[in-house]
N, C-alpha and C positions, 0 to 999 in steps of 0.2 A: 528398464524404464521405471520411473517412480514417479506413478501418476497418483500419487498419494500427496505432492508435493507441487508449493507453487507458487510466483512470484507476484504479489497484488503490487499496483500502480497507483496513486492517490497523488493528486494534486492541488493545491490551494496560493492562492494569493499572501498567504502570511508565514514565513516559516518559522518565524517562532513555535507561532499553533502548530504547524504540521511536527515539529521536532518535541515539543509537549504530546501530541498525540500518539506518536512513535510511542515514546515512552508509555505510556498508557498502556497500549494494543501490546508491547514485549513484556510490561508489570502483569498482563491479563492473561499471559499466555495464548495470546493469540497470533502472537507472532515470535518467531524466535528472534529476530532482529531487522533494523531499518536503514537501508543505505540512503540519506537524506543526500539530496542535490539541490543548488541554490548557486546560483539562478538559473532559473529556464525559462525559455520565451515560449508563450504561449499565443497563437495564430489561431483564432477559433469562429466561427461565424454563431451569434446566439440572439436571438429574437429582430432576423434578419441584417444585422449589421456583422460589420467584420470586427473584429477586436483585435489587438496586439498587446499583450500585456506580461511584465514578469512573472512566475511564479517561481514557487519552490516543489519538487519531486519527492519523493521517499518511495522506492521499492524494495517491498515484507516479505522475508521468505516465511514460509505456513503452509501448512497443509493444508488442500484442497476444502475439507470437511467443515476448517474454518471461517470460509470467503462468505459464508452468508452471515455471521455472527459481525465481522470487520465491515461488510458493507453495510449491518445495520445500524453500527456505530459512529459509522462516518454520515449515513443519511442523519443523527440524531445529534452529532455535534458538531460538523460541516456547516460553514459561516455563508457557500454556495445554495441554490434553489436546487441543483442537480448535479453534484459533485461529479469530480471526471474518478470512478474508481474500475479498474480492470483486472485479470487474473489471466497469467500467462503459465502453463505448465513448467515445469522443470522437468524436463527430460533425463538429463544425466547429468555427474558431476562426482568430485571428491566423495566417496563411499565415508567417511567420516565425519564431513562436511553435512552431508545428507542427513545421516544418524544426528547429529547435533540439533538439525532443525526438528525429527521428531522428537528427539528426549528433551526440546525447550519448550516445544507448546501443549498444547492442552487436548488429551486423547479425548 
């Protein structure tokens, strides 16, 4: 198990910015890298109405240790009042792969 390690979810209505921001959180060490997805349809119910709206996706592989540092950057340049940001473990995977994503971010 390599719960040391872990997949953040971030979503926004713009993907330029969110592919700018990628870039960012991987320059910073905060992430080893960003699988950007574009388009996604977003179905979300927010200040009692329903919304359907496209966005753009990016999931960060990072170590765990780093999710508070990512999500304090996305509440501080997140164009959202409560951005959509998550963290799903990584369980297992490519033993090299893995190694990669520790030797890219920031111990």
């Amino acid at each position: 198990m390599n719960d040391d390690l872990c997949e953040v979810i971030i979503t926004a209505d713009d993907a330029d910015w969110l592919a700018d921001f990628t870039r960012h959180l991987v320059e910073a060490r905060l992430a080893a890298c960003g699988h950007n997805i574009v388009p996604i349809r977003s179905i979300y119910r927010w200040q009692g109405e329903i919304h359907d709206h496209p966005e753009a996706r990016v999931a960060l592989h990072t170590r765990r240790s780093l999710v508070p540092r990512i999500v304090a950057e996305t509440i501080d340049r997140h164009a959202y009042e409560v951005p959509s940001v998550s963290a799903l473990p990584i369980i297992d995977g490519s033993p090299a792969y893995l190694e990669w994503i520790r030797e890219s971010t920031d111990r």
